[in-house]
C-alpha positions as CSV (number, residue, x, y, z in Angstrom):
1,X,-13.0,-7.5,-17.4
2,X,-16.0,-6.2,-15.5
3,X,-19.0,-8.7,-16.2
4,X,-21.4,-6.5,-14.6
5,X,-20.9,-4.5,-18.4
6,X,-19.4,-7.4,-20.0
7,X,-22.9,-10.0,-20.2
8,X,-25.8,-7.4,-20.5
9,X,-23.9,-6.3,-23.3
10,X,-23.9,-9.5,-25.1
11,X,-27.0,-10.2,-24.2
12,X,-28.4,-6.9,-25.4
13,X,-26.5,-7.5,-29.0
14,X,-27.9,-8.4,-31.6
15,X,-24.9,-10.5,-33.4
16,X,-25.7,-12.7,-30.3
17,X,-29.2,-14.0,-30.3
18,X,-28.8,-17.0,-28.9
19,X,-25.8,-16.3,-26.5
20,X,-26.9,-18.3,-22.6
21,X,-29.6,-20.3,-24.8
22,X,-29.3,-23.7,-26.0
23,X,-31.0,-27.2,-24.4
24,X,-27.9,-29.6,-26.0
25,X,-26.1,-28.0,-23.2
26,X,-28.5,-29.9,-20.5
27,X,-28.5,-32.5,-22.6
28,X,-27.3,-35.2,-19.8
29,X,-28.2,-33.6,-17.0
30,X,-32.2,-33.3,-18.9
31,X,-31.7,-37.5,-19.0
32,X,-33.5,-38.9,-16.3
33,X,-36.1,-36.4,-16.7
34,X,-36.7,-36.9,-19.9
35,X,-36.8,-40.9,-19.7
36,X,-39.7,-40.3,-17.5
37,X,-38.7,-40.7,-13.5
38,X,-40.8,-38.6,-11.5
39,X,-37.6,-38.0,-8.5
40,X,-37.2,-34.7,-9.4
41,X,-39.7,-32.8,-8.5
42,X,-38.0,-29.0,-8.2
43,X,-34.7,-27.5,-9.7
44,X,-32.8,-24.7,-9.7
45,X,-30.7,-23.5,-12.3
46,X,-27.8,-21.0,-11.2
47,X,-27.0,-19.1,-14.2
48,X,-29.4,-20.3,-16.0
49,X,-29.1,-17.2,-19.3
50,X,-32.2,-17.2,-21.2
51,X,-33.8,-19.7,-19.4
52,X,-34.3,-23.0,-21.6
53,X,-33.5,-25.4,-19.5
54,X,-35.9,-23.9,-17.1
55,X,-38.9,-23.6,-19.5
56,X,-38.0,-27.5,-20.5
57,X,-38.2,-28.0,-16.9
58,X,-41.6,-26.8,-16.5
59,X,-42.7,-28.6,-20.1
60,X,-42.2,-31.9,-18.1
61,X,-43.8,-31.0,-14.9
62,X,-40.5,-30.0,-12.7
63,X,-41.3,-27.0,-11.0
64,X,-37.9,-25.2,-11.7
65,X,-36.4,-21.8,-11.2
66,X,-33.7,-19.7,-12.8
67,X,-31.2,-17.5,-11.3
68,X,-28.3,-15.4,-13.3
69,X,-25.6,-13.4,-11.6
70,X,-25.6,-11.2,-15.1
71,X,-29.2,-11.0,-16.4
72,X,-32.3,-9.2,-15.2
73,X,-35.2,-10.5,-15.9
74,X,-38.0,-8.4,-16.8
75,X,-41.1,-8.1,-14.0
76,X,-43.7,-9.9,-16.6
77,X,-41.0,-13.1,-16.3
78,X,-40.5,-12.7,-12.4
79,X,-42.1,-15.0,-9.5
80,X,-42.3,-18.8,-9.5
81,X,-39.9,-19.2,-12.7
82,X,-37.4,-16.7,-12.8
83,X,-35.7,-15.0,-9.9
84,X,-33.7,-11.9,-9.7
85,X,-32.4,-12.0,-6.1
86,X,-31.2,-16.3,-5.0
87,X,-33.5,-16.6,-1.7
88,X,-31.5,-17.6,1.2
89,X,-30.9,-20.9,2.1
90,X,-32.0,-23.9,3.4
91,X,-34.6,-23.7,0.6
92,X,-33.3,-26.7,-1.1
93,X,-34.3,-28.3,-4.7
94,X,-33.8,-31.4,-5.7
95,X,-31.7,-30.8,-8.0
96,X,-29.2,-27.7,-8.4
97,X,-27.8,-27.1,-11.8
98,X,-25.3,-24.9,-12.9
99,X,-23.9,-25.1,-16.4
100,X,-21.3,-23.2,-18.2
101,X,-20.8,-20.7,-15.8
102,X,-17.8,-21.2,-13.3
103,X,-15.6,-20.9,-16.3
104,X,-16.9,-17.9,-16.5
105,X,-15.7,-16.7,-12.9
106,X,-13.2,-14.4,-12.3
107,X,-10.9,-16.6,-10.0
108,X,-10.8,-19.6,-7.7
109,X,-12.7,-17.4,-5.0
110,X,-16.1,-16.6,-6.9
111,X,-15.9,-20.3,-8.3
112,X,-16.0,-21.7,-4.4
113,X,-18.8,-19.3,-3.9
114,X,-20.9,-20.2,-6.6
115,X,-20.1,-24.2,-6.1
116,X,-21.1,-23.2,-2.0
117,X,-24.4,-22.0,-3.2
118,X,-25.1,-25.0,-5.5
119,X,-24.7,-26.9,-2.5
120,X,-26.5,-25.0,-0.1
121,X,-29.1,-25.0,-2.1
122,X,-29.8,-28.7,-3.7
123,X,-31.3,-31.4,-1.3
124,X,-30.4,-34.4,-3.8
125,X,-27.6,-33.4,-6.6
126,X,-25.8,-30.6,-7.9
127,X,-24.7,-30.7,-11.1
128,X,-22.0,-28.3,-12.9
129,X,-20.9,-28.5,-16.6
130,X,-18.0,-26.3,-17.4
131,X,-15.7,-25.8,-20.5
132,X,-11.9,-25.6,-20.8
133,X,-11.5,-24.3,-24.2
134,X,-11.2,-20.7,-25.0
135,X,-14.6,-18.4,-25.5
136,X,-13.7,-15.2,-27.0
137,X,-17.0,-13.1,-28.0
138,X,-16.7,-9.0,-29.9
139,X,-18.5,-7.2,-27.1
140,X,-19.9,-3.5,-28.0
141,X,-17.8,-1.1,-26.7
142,X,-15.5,-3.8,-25.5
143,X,-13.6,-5.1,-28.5
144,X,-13.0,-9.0,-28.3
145,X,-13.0,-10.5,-25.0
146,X,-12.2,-14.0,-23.6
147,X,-15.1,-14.9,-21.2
148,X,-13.7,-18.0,-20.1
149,X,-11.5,-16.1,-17.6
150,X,-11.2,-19.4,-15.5
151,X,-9.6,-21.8,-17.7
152,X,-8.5,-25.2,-16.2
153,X,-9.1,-28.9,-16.4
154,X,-11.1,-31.1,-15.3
155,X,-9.0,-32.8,-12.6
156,X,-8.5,-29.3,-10.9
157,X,-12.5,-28.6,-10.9
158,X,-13.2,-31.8,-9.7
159,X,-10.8,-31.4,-6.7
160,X,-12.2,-28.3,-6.1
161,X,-16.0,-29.1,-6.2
162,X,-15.2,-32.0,-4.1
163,X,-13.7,-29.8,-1.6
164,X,-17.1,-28.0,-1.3
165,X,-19.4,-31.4,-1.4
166,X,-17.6,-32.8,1.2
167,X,-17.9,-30.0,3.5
168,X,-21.4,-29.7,2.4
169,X,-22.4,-33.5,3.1
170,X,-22.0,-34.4,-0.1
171,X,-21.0,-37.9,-1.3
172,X,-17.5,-37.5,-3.6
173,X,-18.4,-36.2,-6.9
174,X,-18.6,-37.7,-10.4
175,X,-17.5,-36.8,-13.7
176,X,-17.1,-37.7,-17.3
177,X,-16.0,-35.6,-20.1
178,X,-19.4,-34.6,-22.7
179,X,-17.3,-33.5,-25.8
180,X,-14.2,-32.4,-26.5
181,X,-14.7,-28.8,-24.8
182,X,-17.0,-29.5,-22.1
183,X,-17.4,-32.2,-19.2
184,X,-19.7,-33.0,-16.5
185,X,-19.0,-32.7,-12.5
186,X,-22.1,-34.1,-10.0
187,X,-23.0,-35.1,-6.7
188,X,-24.9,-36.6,-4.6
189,X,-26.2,-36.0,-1.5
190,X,-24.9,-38.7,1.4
191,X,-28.7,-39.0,2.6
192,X,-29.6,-40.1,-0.5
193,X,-26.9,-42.7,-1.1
194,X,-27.5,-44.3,2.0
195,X,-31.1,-44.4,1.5
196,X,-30.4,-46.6,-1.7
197,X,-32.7,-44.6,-4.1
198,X,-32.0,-45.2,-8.0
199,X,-31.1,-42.0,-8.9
200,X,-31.2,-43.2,-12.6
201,X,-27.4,-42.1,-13.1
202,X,-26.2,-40.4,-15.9
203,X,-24.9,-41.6,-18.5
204,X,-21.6,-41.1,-20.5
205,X,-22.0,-39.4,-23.7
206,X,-20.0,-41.5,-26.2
């Protein structure tokens, strides 16, 4: 599978209209924001589709930005919310997000990667919520396709985000399982911790 043809496509069809949309998806991560604490002032979304979660964002007064690995944005959407090209860290955000995407990597390598630049990236939490059920889309000029090329549970992604926080000065990451498909991995930045600011938790989805 080459995603480079594989997303524009689907996002380009019209049988998918709301493929990389949806605000249920941010539904946890959207909590704290939503229940009114003013902590997060910036985000960044890393594969952030059709941008929702980033328009929400800006609906509640964070100043957030969207990046996708897949998706162009066109130049009338370009500048301070969506961003074709991930600027180079340190230019941290409070809070990193990245949500159903590393299933969608092609192996263990470009997982790390992306995880690395979650990391690099956030000064406070990075956040990654990531399916391990099967995703199979009919792609023009592709047939049927299995996007979730990077299928394994959560134990295994925990131990390997972890691997990444810690080298990254992260505190050890959190999790709880959303749904039956999907769970939640995040983490906190050791500054923080030690600081003892109420980072308002998440909380478990029942």
């Amino acid at each position: 599978m080459n995603p480079a043809e594989i997303y524009p496509a689907i996002y380009a069809d019209p049988a998918h209209p709301t493929y990389g949309s949806g605000l249920e998806r941010y539904r946890e991560i959207l909590q704290p924001i939503r229940a009114g604490s003013t902590f997060w002032r910036s985000a960044l979304d890393l594969g952030c589709g059709r941008g929702d979660f980033v328009r929400e964002c800006h609906r509640l007064g964070v100043n957030a930005v969207g990046w996708d690995p897949w998706v162009a944005f066109p130049d009338d959407e370009l500048g301070w919310r969506f961003i074709n090209t991930l600027p180079a860290p340190p230019i941290p955000f409070d809070l990193v997000t990245c949500v159903d995407v590393l299933e969608h990597c092609l192996d263990e390598g470009a997982a790390m990667r992306l995880i690395d630049l979650a990391f690099a990236h956030a000064r406070f939490r990075a956040s990654f919520a990531i399916s391990d059920m099967s995703d199979i889309h009919r792609v023009p000029g592709h047939g049927d396709v299995e996007l979730h090329t990077l299928r394994r549970d959560l134990p295994w992604w925990l131990n390997l985000i972890q691997t990444c926080a810690i080298s990254t000065g992260f505190a050890t990451p959190q999790a709880h399982r959303i749904n039956s498909d999907r769970f939640l991995i995040w983490a906190d930045a050791d500054a923080l911790t030690c600081a003892g600011v109420d980072m308002m938790p998440l909380a478990a989805t029942p």
